[in-house]
C-alpha positions as CSV (number, residue, x, y, z in Angstrom):
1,X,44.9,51.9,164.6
2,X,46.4,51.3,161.2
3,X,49.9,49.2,161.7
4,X,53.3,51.0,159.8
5,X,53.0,48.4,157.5
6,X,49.8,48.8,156.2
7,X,50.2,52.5,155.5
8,X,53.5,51.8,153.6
9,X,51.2,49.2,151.5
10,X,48.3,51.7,150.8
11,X,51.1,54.1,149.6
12,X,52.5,51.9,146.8
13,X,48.7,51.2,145.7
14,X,48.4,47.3,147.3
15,X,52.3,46.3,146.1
16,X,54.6,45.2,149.0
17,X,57.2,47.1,149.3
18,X,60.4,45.3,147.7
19,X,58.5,45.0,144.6
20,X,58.1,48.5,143.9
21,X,59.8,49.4,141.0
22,X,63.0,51.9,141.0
23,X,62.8,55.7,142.0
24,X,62.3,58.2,138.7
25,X,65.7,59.9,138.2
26,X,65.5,63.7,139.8
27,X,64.9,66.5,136.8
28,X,67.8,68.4,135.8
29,X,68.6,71.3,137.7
30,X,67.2,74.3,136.1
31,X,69.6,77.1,134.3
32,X,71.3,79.7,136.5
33,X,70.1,83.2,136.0
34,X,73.0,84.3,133.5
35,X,71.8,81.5,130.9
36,X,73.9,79.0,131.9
37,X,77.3,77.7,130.1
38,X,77.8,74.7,127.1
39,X,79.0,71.7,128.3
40,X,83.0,72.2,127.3
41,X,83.1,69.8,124.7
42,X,80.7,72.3,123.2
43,X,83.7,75.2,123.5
44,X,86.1,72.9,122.5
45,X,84.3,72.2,119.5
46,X,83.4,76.0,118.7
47,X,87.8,76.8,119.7
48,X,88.4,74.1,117.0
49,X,86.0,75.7,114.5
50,X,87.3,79.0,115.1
51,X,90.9,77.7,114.3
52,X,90.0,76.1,111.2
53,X,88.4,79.3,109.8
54,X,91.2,81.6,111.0
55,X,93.6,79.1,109.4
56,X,91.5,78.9,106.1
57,X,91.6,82.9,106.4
58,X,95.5,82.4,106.4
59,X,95.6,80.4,103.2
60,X,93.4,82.7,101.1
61,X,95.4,85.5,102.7
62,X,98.8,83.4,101.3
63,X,97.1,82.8,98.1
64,X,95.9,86.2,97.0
65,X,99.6,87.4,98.5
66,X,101.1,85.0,95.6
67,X,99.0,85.9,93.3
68,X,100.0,89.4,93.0
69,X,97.8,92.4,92.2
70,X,95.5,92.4,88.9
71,X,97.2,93.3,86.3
72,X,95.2,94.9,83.3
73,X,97.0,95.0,80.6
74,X,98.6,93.2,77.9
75,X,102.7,92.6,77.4
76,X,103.9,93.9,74.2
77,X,106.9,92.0,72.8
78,X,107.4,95.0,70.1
79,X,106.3,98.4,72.0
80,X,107.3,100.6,69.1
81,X,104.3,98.9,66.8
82,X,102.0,99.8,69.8
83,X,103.0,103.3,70.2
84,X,102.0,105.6,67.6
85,X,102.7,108.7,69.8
86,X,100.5,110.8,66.8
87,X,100.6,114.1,69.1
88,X,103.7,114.1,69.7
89,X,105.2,112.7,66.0
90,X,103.7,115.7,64.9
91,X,105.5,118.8,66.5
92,X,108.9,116.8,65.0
93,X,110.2,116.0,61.9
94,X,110.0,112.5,60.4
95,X,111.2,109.5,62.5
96,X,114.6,108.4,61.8
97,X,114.1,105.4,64.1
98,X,112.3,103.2,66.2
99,X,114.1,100.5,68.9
100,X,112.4,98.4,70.5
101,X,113.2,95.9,73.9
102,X,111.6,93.6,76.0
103,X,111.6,91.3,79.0
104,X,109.6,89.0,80.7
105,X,110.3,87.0,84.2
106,X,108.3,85.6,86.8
107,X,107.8,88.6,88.7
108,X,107.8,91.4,85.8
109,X,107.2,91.8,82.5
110,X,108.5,94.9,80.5
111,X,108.7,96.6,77.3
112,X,110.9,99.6,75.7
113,X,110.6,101.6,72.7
114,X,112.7,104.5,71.8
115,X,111.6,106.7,68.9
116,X,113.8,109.5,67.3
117,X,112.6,112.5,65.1
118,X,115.3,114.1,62.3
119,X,115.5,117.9,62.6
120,X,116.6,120.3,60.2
121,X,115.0,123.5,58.2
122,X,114.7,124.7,61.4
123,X,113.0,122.2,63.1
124,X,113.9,120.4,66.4
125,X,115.3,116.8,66.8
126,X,113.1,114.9,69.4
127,X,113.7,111.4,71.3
128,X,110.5,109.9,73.1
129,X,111.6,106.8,75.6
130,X,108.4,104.7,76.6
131,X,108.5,102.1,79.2
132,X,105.5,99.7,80.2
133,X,106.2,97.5,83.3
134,X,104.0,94.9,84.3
135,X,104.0,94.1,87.9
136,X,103.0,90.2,88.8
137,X,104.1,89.3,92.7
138,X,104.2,92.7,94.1
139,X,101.8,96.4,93.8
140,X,103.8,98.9,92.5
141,X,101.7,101.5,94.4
142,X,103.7,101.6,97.3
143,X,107.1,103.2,95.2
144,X,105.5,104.6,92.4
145,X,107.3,107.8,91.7
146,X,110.1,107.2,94.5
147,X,112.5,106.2,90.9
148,X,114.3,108.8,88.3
149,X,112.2,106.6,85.5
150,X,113.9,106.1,82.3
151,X,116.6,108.9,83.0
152,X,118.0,109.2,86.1
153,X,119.2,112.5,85.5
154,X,116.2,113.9,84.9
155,X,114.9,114.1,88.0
156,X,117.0,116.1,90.1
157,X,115.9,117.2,93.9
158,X,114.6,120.6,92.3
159,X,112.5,118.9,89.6
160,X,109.0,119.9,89.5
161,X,106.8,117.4,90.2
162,X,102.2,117.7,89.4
163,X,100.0,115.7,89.5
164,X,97.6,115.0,86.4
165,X,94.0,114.0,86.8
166,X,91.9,111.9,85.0
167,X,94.7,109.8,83.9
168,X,95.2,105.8,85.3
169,X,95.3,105.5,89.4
170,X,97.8,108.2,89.4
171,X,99.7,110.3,87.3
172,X,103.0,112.7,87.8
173,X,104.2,114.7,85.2
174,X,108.0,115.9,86.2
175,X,110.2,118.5,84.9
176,X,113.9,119.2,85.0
177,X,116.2,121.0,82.5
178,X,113.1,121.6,80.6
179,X,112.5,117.8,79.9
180,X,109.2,116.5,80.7
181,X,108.6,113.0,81.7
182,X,105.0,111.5,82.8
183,X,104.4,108.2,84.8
184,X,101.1,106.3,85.1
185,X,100.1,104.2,87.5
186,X,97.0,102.1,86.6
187,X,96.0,98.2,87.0
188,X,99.5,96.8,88.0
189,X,101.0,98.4,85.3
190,X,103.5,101.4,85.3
191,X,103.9,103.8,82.2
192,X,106.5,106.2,81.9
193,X,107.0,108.2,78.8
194,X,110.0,111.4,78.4
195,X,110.3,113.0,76.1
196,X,113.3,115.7,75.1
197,X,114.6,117.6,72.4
198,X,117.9,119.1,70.5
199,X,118.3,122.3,68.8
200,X,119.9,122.7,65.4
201,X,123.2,124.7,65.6
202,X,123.4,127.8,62.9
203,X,120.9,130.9,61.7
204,X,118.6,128.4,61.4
205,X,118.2,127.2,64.9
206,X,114.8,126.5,65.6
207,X,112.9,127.9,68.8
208,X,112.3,126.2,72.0
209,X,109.2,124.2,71.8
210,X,106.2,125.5,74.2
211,X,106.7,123.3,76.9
212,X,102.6,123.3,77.5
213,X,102.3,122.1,74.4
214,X,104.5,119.0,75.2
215,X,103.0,118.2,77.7
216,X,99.8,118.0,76.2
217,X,100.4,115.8,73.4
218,X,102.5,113.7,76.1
219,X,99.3,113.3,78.2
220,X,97.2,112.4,74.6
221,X,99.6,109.9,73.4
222,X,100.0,108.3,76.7
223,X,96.2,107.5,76.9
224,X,96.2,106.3,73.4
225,X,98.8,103.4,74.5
226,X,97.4,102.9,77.5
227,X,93.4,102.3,75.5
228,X,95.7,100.0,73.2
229,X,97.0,97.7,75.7
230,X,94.3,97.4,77.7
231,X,92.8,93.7,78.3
C-alpha cells in the first residue's frame, strides 16, 4: 500500500513538496456573450477624443462664421468708370453727368454711381442709380429684397415684383409708378440698378418709353457690370 506521501511525491515528478515551484496564474475569464465591454479607461479615453473633435468642430464652425461668406467680386472705388450701361445710354440722350461714391468698412464695402441723360428734341431725360454692396461678416441671402433699394419710394406695397432667371443667385425686377428697379444677388455681392425717367413739357413732349424695353437693356447692362467686376 502506497503511503500519502509517496503519491504526493510521484505527482510533482520526484520533487518534495515545498519545493515545487508556484501555481500558473488561472486564464482570463472568457468574454460574455454580448462581446464584452473596454476596460473604462478605454471609454474615458474615446469620451475625451470625442470632446476634442466636437470642440475642434466648434472652432472651424467659429472660424468660417468670422470669415463671412465668399465674396466674388471686386470693390470699385469709382463705379461710374465701371458702368458703361451701353443699352441703356442709348434709348437717352447724351449724359450730362456722372457721380460717383464709395465706402469701405470692416463689415461692407460699397459703391454708387448715378448717371443722368439730357432730353430735349423730344427725347426723355433718364437717371440710372447703381449700387454694388459687398457683404464681408454676414450673407446677404437671408434679407435680400426685404429693402426699398436705392429709393424707398419706389417700392410701395402694390409694387410688382418678378423674378428674372439666369441672372446671379437671384434676381427681382420691381415696378412702381412705372419705374423699374432690378436687384441681384450673387457671390456676397448685392446689385441694384433703377432706372427712371422725365418727360419734356410742350408740343414736343416725347412718348413714354416701352417699359419692356427698359427692362431689357436694364437686365443687359446689369450683366455687363456684373462680368466686369467679377474676380
Amino acid at each position: 500500500m502506497i503511503s500519502e506521501p509517496e503519491l504526493v511525491g510521484e505527482w510533482s515528478g520526484g520533487r518534495p513538496a515545498e519545493e515545487a515551484g508556484p501555481e500558473p496564474a488561472p486564464p482570463p475569464p472568457p468574454p460574455s456573450r454580448g462581446g464584452g465591454r473596454a476596460p473604462w479607461w478605454w471609454a474615458l479615453g474615446g469620451a475625451a477624443l470625442a470632446s476634442v473633435v466636437w470642440a475642434g468642430a466648434l472652432v472651424v464652425q467659429d472660424r468660417s462664421a468670422a470669415a463671412g461668406p465668399p465674396v466674388r467680386y471686386r470693390h470699385a472705388e469709382n463705379l461710374c468708370d465701371e458702368t458703361p450701361l451701353k443699352m441703356l445710354g442709348a434709348m437717352g440722350g447724351s449724359i450730362d453727368g456722372r457721380r460717383p461714391k464709395h465706402g469701405e468698412s470692416p463689415t461692407q464695402d460699397w459703391a454708387y454711381c448715378s448717371i443722368g441723360t439730357s432730353g430735349g428734341e423730344g427725347r426723355l431725360a433718364y437717371e440710372h442709380q447703381v449700387l454694388v454692396e459687398l457683404h464681408k461678416k454676414l450673407d446677404p441671402e437671408p434679407e435680400f429684397g426685404a429693402g426699398p433699394g436705392l429709393e424707398p419710394g419706389m417700392r410701395p406695397l402694390s409694387a410688382e415684383v418678378e423674378q428674372v432667371p439666369g441672372l446671379g443667385e437671384r434676381a427681382l425686377m420691381s415696378t412702381a409708378v412705372g419705374w423699374p428697379q432690378l436687384q441681384v444677388l450673387d457671390g456676397g455681392a448685392v446689385f441694384t440698378l433703377t432706372t427712371r425717367w422725365y418727360g419734356v413739357d410742350g408740343p414736343d413732349s416725347a412718348q413714354e418709353p416701352d417699359e419692356d424695353a427698359v427692362k431689357a437693356a436694364m437686365i443687359e447692362d446689369m450683366r455687363a457690370l456684373m462680368a466686369r467686376l467679377r474676380r
